[in-house]
MIDOKOL-270327 format. One record per residue (C-alpha): z, y, x; residue in one letter. Coordinates in steps of 0.02 Angstrom, whole numbers, padded with zeros to 5 digits, always signed. Example, Ala and Ser with C-alpha at 12.3 -4.5 7.8 and 13.67 -1.06 7.14 Angstrom:
BEGIN
+00390-00225+00615A;+00357-00053+00684S;
This chain:
BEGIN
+00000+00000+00000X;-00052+00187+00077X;+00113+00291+00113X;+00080+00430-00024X;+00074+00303-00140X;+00183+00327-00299X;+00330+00221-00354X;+00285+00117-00490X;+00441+00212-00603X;+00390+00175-00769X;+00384-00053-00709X;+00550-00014-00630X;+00590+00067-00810X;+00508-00099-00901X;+00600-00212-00772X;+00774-00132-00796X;+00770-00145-00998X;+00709-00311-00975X;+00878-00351-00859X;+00984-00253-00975X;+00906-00343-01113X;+00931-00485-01054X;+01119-00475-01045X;+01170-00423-01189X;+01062-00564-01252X;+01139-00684-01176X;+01304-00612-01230X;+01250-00638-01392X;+01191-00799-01382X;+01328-00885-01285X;+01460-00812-01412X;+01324-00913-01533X;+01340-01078-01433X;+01510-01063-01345X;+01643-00924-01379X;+01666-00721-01367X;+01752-00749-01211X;+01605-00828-01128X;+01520-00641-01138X;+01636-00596-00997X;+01558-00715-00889X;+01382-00651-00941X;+01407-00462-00877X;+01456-00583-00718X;+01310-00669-00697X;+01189-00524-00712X;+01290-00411-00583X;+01327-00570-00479X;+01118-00564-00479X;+01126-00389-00408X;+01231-00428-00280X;+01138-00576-00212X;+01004-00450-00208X;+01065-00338-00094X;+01130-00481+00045X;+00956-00550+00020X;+00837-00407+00042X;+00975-00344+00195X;+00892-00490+00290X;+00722-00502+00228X;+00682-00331+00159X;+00591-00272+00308X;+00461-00414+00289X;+00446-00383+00113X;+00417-00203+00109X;+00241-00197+00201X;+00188-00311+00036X;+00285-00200-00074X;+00161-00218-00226X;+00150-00428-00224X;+00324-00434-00199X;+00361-00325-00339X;+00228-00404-00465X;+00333-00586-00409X;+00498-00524-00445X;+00437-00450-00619X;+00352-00605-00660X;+00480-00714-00595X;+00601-00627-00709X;+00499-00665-00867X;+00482-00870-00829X;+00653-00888-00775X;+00741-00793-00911X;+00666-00933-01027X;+00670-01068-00896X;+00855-01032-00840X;+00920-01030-01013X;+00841-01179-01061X;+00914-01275-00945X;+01078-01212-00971X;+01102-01262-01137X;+01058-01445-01096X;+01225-01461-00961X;+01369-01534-01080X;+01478-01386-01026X;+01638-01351-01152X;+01732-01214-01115X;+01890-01290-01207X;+01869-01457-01090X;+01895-01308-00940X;+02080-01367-00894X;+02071-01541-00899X;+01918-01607-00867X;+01885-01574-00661X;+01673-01619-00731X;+01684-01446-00828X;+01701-01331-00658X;+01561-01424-00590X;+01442-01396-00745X;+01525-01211-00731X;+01447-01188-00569X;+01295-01274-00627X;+01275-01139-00768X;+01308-00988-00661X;+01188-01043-00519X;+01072-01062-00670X;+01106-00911-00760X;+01107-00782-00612X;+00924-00821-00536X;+00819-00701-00669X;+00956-00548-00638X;+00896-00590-00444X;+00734-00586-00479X;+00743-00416-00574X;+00887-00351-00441X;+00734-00387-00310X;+00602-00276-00393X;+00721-00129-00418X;+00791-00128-00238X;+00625-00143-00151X;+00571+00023-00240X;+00708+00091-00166X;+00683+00036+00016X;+00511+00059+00001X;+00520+00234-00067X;+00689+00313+00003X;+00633+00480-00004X;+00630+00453-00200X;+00763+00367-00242X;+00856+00489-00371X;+00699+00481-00473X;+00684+00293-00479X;+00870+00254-00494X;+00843+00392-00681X;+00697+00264-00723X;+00841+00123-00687X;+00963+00214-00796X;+00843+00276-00909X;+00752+00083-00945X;+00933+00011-00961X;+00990+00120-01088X;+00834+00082-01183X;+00838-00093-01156X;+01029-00106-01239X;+00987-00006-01380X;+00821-00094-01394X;+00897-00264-01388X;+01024-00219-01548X;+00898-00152-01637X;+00777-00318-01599X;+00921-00437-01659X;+00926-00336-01834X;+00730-00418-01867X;+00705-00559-01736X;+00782-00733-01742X;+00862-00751-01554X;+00725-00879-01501X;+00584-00739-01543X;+00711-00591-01454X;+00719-00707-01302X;+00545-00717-01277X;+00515-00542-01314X;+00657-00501-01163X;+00540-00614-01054X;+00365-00528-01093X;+00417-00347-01041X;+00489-00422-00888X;+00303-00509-00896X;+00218-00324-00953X;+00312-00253-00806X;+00215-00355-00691X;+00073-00293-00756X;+00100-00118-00775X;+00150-00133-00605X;-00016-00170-00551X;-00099-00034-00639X;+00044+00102-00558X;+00007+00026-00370X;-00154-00008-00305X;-00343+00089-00329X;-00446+00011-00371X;-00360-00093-00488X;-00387-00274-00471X;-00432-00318-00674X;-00426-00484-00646X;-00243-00504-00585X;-00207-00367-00724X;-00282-00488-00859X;-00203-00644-00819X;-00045-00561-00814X;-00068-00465-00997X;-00126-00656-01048X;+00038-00739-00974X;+00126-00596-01095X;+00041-00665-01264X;+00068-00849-01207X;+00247-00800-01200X;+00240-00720-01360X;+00164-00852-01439X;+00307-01010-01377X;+00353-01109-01503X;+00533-01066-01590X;+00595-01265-01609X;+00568-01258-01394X;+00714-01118-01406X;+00817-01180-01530X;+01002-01147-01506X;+01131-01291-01452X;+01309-01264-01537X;+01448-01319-01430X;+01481-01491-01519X;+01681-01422-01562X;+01607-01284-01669X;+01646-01303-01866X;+01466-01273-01890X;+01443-01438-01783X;+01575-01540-01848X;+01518-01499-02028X;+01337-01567-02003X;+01400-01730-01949X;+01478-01755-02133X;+01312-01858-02211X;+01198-01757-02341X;+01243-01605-02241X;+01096-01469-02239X;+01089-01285-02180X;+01007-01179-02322X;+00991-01009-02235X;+01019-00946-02097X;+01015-00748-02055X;+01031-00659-01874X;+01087-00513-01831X;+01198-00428-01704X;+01337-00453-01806X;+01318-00640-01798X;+01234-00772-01851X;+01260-00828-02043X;+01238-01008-02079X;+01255-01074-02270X;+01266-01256-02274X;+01291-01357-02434X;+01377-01554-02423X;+01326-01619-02599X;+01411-01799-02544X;+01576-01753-02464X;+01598-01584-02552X;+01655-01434-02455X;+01841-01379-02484X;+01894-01228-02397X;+02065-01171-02466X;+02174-01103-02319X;+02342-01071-02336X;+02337-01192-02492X;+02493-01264-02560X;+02547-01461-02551X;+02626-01418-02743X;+02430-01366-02807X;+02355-01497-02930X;+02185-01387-02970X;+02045-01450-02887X;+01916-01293-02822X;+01755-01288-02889X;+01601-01327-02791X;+01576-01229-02607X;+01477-01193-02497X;+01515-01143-02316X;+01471-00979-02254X;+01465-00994-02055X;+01469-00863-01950X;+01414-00891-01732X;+01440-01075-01806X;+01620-01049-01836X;+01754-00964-01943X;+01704-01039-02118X;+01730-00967-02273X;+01689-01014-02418X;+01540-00958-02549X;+01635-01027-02709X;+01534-01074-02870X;+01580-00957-03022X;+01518-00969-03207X;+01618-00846-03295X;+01769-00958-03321X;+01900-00911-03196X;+02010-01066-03226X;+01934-01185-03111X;+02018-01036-02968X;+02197-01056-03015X;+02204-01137-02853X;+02206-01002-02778X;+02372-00932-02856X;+02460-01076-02712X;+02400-00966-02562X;+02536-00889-02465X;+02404-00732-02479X;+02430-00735-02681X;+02608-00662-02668X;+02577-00479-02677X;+02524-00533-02859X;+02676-00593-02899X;+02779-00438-02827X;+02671-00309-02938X;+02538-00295-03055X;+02410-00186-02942X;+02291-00088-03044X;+02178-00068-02888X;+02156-00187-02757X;+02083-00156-02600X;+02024-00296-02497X;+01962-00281-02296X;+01869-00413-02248X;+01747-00486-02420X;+01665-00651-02326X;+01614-00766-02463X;+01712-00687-02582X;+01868-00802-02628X;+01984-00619-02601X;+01861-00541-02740X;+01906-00700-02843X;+02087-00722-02837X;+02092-00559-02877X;+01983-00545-03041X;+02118-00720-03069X;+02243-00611-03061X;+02144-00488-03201X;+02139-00346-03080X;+02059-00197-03168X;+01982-00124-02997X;+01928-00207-02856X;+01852-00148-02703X;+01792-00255-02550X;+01742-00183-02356X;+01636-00320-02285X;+01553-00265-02112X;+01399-00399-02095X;+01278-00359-02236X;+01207-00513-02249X;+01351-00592-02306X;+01352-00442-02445X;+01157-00488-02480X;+01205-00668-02513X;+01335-00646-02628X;+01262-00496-02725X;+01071-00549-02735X;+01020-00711-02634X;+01159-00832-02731X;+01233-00683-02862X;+01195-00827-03002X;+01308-00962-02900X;+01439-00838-02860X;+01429-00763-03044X;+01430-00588-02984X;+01367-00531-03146X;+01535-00579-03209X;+01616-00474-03051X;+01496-00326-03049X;+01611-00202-03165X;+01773-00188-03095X;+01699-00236-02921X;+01615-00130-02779X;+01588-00177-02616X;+01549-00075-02454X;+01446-00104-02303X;+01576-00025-02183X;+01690-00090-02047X;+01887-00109-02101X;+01962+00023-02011X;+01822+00168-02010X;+01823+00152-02201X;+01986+00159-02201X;+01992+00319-02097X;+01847+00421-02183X;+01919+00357-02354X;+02017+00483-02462X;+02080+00332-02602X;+02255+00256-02634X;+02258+00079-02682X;+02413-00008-02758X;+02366-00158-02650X;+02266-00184-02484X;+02213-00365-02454X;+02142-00443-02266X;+02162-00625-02249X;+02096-00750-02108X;+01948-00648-02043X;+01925-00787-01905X;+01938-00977-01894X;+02075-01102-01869X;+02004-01203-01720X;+01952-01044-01636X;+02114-00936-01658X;+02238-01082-01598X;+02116-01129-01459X;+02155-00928-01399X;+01972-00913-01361X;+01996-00722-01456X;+02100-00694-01328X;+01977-00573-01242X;+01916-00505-01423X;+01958-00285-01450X;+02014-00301-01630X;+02063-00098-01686X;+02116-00191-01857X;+02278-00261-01824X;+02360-00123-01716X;+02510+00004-01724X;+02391+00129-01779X;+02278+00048-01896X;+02433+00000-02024X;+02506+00140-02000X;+02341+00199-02072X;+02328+00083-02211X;+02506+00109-02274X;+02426+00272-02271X;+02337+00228-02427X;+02428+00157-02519X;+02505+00240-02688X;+02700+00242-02676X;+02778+00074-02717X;+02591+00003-02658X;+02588-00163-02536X;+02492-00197-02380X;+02476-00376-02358X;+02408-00462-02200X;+02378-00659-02208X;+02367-00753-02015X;+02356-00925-01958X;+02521-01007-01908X;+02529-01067-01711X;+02690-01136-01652X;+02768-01082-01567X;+02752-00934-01676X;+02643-00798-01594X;+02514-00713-01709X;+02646-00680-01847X;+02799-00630-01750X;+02671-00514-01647X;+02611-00447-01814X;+02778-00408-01863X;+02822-00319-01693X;+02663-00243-01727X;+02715-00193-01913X;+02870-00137-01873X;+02809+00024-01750X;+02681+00066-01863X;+02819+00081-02021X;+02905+00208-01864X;+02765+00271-01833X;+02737+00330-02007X;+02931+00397-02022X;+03011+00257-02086X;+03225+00260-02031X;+03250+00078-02106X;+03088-00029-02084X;+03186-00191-02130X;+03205-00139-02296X;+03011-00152-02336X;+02949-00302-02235X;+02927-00482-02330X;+02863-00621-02224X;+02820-00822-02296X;+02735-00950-02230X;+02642-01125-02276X;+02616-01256-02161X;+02438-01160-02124X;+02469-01003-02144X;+02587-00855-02147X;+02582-00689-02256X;+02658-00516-02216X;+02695-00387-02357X;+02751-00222-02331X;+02782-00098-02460X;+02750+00087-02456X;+02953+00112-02504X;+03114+00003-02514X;+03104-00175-02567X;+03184-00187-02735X;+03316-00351-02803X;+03177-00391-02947X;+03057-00421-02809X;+03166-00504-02702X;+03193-00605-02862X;+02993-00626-02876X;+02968-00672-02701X;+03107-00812-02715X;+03022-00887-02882X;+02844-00890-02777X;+02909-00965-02665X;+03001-01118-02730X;+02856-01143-02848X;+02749-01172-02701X;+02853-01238-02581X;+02823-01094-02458X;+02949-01052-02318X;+03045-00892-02332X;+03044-00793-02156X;+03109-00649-02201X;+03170-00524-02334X;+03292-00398-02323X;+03469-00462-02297X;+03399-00635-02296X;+03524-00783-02212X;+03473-00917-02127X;+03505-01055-02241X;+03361-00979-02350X;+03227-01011-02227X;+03177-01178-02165X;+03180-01276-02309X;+03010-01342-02357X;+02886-01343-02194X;+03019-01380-02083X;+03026-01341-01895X;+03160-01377-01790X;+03218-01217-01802X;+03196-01077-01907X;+03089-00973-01774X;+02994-00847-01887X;+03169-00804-01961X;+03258-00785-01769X;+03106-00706-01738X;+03095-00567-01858X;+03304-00548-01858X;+03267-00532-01673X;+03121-00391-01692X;+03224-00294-01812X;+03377-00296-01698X;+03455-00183-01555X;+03394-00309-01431X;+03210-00317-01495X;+03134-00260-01308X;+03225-00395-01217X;+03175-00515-01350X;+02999-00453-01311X;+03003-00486-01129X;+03086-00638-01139X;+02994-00721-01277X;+02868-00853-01217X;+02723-00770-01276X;+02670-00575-01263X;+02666-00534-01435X;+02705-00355-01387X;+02658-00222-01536X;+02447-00196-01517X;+02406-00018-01521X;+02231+00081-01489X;+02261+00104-01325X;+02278-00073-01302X;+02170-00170-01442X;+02220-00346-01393X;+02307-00423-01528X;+02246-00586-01489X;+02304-00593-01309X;+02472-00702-01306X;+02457-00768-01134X;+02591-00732-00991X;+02621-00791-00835X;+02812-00852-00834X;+02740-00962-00951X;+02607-01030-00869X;+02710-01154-00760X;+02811-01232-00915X;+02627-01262-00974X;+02560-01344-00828X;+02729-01444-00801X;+02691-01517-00982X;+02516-01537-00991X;+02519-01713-01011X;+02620-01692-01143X;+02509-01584-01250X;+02573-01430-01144X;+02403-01374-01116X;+02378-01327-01323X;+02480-01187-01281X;+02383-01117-01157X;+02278-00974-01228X;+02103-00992-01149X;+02044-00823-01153X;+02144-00733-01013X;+02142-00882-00906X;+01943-00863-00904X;+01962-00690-00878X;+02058-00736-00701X;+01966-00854-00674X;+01804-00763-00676X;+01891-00606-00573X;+01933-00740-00433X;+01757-00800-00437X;+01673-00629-00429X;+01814-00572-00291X;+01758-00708-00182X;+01570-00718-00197X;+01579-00523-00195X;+01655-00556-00019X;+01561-00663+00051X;+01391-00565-00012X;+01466-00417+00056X;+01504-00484+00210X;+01390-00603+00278X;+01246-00466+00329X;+01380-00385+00422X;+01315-00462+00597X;+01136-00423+00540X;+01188-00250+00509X;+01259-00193+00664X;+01106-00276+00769X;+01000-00163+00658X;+01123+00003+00679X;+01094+00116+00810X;+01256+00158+00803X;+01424+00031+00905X;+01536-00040+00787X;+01566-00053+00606X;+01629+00139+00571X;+01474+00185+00475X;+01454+00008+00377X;+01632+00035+00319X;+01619+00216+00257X;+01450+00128+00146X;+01569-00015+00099X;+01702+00089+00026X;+01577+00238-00019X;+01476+00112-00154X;+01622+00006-00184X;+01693+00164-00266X;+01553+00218-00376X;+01529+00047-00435X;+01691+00013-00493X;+01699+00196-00563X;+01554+00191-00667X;+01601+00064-00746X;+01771+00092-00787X;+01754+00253-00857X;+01578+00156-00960X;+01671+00023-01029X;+01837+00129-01062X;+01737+00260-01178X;+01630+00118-01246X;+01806+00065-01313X;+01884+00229-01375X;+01702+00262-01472X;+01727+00129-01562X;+01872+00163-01666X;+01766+00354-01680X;+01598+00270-01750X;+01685+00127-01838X;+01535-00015-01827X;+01577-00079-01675X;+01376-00140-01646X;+01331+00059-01687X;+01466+00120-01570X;+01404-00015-01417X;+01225+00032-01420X;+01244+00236-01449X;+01397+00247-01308X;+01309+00134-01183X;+01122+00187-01208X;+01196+00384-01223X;+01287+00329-01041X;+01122+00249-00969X;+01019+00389-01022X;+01113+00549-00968X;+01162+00469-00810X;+00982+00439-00789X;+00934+00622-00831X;+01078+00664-00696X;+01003+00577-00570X;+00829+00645-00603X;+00906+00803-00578X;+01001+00738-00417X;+00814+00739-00341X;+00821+00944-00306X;+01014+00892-00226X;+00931+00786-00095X;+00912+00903+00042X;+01078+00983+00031X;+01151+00888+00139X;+01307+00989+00126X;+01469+00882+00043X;+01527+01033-00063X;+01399+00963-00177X;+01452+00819-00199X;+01647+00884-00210X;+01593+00984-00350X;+01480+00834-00455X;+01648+00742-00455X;+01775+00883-00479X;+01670+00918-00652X;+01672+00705-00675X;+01852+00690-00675X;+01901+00860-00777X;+01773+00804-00893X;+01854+00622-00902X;+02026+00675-00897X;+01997+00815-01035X;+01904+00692-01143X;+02041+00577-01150X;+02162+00696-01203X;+02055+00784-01346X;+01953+00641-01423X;+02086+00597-01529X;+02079+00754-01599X;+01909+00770-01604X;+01893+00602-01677X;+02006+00655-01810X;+01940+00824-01865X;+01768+00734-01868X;+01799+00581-01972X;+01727+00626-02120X;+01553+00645-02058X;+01417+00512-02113X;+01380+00399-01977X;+01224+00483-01913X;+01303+00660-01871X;+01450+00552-01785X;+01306+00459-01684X;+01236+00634-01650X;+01406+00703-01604X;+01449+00553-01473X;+01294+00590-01380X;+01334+00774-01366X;+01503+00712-01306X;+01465+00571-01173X;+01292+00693-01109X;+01398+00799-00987X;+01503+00668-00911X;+01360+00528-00889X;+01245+00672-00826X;+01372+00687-00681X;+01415+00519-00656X;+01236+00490-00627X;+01227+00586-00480X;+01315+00504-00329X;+01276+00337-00337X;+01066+00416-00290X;+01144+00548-00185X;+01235+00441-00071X;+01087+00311-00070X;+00961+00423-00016X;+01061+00498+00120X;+01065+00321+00163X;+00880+00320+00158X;+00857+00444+00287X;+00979+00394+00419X;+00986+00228+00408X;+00871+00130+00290X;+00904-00049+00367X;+01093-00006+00241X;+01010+00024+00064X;+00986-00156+00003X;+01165-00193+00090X;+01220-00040-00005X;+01143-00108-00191X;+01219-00243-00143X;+01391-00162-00142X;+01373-00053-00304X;+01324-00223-00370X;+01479-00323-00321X;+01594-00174-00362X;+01498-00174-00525X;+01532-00359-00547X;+01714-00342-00531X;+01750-00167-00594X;+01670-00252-00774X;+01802-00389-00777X;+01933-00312-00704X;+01938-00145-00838X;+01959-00273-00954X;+02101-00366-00887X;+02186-00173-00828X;+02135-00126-00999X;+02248-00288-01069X;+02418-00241-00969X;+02418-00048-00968X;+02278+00006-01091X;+02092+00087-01065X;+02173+00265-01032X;+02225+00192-00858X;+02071+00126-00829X;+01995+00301-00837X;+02132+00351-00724X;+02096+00230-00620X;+01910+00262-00619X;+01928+00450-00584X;+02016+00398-00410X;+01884+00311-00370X;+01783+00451-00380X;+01881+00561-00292X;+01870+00413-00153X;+01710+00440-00135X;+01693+00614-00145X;+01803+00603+00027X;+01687+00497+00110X;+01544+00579+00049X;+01529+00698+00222X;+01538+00568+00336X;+01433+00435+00228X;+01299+00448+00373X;+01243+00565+00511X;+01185+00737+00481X;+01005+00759+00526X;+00977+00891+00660X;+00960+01094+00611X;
């Protein structure tokens, strides 16, 4: 290729969505076939991919960069077939995450998947650091193409899974990696060489044009979805994909479906026909056949989640959380006047208003019924109703809850601040009841009630045992709070419930122990020590020492699901062969697991050019590689930080969580792109004062944000969802514009003392990219995401200092 020949920016754009694509693809589809937690070790594999990059091209880049344009055209087209290939091949290894601890096979197959997994991020990694070696002196404007083609590519990628089954999105992923290959050649050489151009266009409408069954998806064989279509006569009806998940209906005509949680061993009614509703191939709920007659659902009077009918007679119910609808029925049982339902997927909506209204007799529903498209909490925070009742029952699965695999989920719906919130909305004398899964030892109700009792502070409230109720089944467990005092009548009520059902009392106000423990019986009363214990003047040692962390969730640190602590972890292990290992909640495990593994290949990737670099220095020792090391090591684990922090924090501000992902994270890609485009007229100043000043504005920026978006989330949550969309962007453009500026800045200094360091340098960002995007999470778990923002401005400030002395100055 001539020297004044131009980058090819807008492939390196193409290539870079393709990448970005790519990964929250496979986040998607992994959460489809294994678990959410598995997502963590997605963002792993793709910045694991950049990092191998940057070791590789340190040794071989030289010979490379003569052939710039064939190497880049193989790396783009590389991309495409392996992104297919790879993932293809990874679904046939008989990897279970749950198998992780006790089967020694599973690490192996871990490996397998990962070595797998990693090679099409390489490929892409490759293309994108070769433009920058090959044209240093242009680096800002190539890394904004970067930026700018990722942001696209994750906002892209949502709005592909809203109309394309994930078979079609994958191979659409693979053809503008395939398209970038061929744009590519068009950008690099004149003449063009048709030929090449043409079979490259034709390998993107082969791609196109795979068949779906060659893609089909391969559910992890302890999914309900799986387990369900091993019952004979079993058959999926629909299916519907979205970011939201993936809906399954199934129907089992021979063994009929019965999906009654939290059902009582005293109920003689038998429910009327089901069908399951899946959803990612897991947490079922069921789509229940109605004709008019509510009878046939007196069953549902013997849920621990009925007793809030019992207590009152609620003239308007409010229920979060509609799945297939059996909250909507036990209610219209119960001859509530008004009911209103918040269901976020709106497929599941679709189904049960439209696609199966006649089985779920919504024309029998449709007049004291409405139903809105919304996420829980923002509806609750833009809405200005009271309700005498507020339902949310069981919003994820039995196998997947007390296999702790939501360990890693953000869930804004059970913390301090969101009931505070919905006891917000309630009329005086109104209940908020919250229905959970039982684990023993107890751990999602005791931390509910922690969680419960704060918010019932938080609101003002001097004597918060005197409006907390909690039962239990052998299934399930129920918490009712009421918006004042808890009267003797209901006390009364709540006793008769009770008894009738053979449900467990945990707690009511001046409860005694021989009240609880009577019907479902444990060894000891533990949700009754439990609550006494919470509601106590010892309540933060009981915290500390209690097995579990089932510390109070707040917004700051959304982790309701994350019981897991490490003075437990060696009782587990000691006991494992005695079942000990149940107890063990996966998530967080993973999550160390997967730091430890990026720590260590990060090290050795970092490391092992080392010798290669100082033969190629012109300068003795390793001074200069060190100020690089530390220099990128910083940005990378900045940027991401402070990325992943606000990603968080916007989504309690836009409420859908997939809106808030793809406007925060495409708004971050693209400003920081436009920041870096701009860094291009920086270049030449080669003074550090620069610099000093692009992260002075960074961190006053960050640090002011996090202080006023609360407020500024507040005063703006009545605004439809658009002008919130529009008034994110306007927020995030001044601090992504900035933080796109040194990571170019520092490379292209790079590029003009000492080029032999800029794939060793992508390298670096990539590592500290690779661990800064697991370890905000697991900082984010102990102290909460306003830490991590701290944490991420001292970074910056790191490399501000080092900045000067990043490389020689060249001579006046």
């Amino acid at each position: 290729m001539r020297n004044d020949a131009a980058p090819p920016v807008y492939s390196v754009l193409l290539i870079s969505a393709a990448a970005l694509a790519y990964e929250v693809l496979l986040m998607r589809l992994f959460s489809i076939i294994q678990w959410h937690h598995f997502a963590y070790m997605m963002i792993s594999l793709a910045l694991l991919g950049y990092g191998v990059s940057g070791t590789f091209l340190t040794f071989l880049g030289h010979r490379l960069k003569p052939h710039f344009s064939v190497a880049f055209v193989a790396n783009a087209v590389l991309f495409g077939i392996s992104s297919i290939i790879c993932f293809l091949l990874a679904q046939q290894l008989p990897f279970n995450t749950l198998e992780m601890f006790w089967e020694p096979n599973q690490w192996r197959l871990l490996l397998l998947s990962y070595l797998l997994l990693f090679i099409p991020f390489f490929f892409a990694a490759n293309a994108i650091c070769l433009t920058f070696a090959r044209f240093g002196e242009q680096i800002p404007r190539i890394y904004a193409f970067d930026l700018l083609g990722a942001g696209l590519g994750s906002a892209g990628i949502i709005l592909a899974l809203y109309y394309l089954a994930p078979a079609d999105t994958l191979k659409l992923v693979a053809a503008i990696g395939l398209l970038a290959a061929a744009l590519a050649r068009l950008e690099g050489e004149k003449p063009h060489n048709w030929q090449i151009t043409f079979a490259l266009s034709s390998l993107v409408l082969v791609t196109l044009l795979l068949p779906n069954h060659w893609l089909r998806l391969q559910l992890s064989e302890y999914k309900s979805l799986s387990q369900t279509l091993r019952i004979p006569g079993t058959s999926i009806l629909e299916e519907h994909s979205s970011p939201l998940g993936l809906i399954t209906l199934v129907d089992s005509p021979r063994v009929p479906l019965r999906l009654a949680p939290g059902l009582s061993l005293n109920n003689t009614q038998e429910p009327p026909a089901q069908l399951g509703v899946f959803i990612d191939g897991d947490a079922p709920t069921p789509l229940n056949r109605f004709d008019g007659d509510l009878q046939p659902f007196a069953y549902l009077d013997y849920q621990t989640s009925a007793l809030p009918y019992h207590l009152m007679n609620p003239g308007q119910v409010l229920i979060l959380g509609m799945g297939g609808g059996s909250g909507l029925l036990q209610a219209a049982y119960h001859d509530i006047a008004r009911i209103e339902a918040v269901e976020l997927i709106p497929q599941l909506v679709e189904l049960f208003q439209h696609g199966y209204a006649d089985y779920t007799g919504w024309q029998w529903l449709r007049d004291r019924t409405l139903i809105h498209e919304e996420e829980a909490r923002g509806f609750i925070s833009s809405s200005h109703k009271r309700y005498d009742l507020i339902q949310i029952s069981l919003l994820d699965s039995a196998s997947a809850s007390s296999g702790g695999v939501y360990g890693l989920s953000e869930s804004y719906l059970y913390t301090r601040e969101a009931i505070a919130e919905y006891l917000q909305q309630l009329n005086p004398n109104g209940l908020l009841a919250i229905t959970r899964w039982v684990k023993l030892p107890p751990r999602d109700g005791l931390k509910l009630f922690a969680t419960s009792i704060e918010a019932l502070r938080h609101n003002g409230v001097q004597s918060p045992d005197q409006q907390i109720m909690l039962i239990r089944a052998w299934d399930t467990s129920t918490l009712v709070i009421k918006n004042g005092r808890i009267s003797n009548q209901e006390i009364q009520r709540l006793h008769g419930f009770c008894e009738a059902r053979s449900f467990d009392l945990a707690y009511f106000p001046n409860i005694t122990k021989q009240q609880t423990n009577r019907y479902n019986i444990l060894s000891e009363p533990y949700f009754y020590q439990g609550a006494m214990a919470l509601l106590g003047d010892e309540a933060e040692r009981f915290l500390e020492q209690y097995k579990f962390d089932i510390q109070p969730a707040t917004d700051n640190r959304p982790y309701f699901f994350n019981y897991f602590k490490w003075s437990t972890l060696p009782e587990i292990i000691a006991t494992y062969r005695q079942g000990g290992f149940s107890l063990l909640e996966l998530g967080y495990p993973i999550l160390i697991l997967t730091l430890l593994q990026a720590m260590v290949a990060s090290a050795v990737l970092i490391l092992l050019p080392i010798g290669f670099i100082r033969r190629q220095s012109n300068t003795t020792g390793s001074g200069n590689a060190a100020q690089v090391l530390l220099y990128f090591l910083s940005i990378g684990l900045g940027f991401l930080f402070i990325e992943i922090a606000f990603m968080q924090k916007f989504i309690l501000f836009l409420a859908h969580p997939i809106h808030a992902i793809a406007v925060t994270l495409c708004g971050f890609l693209i400003f920081s792109g436009l920041g870096s485009l701009y860094a291009q007229n920086l270049v030449k100043q080669n003074d550090g004062m620069r610099l000093h000043l692009i992260v002075g504005v960074l961190a006053g920026l960050a640090v002011v944000y996090t202080w006023l978006m609360p407020v500024m989330f507040a005063g703006l949550a009545d605004l439809p969802i658009l002008f919130k969309a529009i008034a994110t962007l306007v927020m995030i453009a001044p601090l992504a514009f900035t933080m796109g500026m040194p990571f170019p800045l520092g490379l292209s200094r790079l590029a003009r003392q000492s080029p032999h360091l800029v794939p060793w340098a992508w390298g670096v960002n990539g590592c500290a990219s690779l661990i800064s995007a697991i370890l905000a999470s697991l900082l984010a778990i102990h102290f909460g995401f306003t830490w991590v923002i701290l944490i991420a401005i001292l970074t910056y400030l790191t490399a501000a200092v080092i900045y000067p002395s990043l490389s020689h100055q060249p001579p006046a």
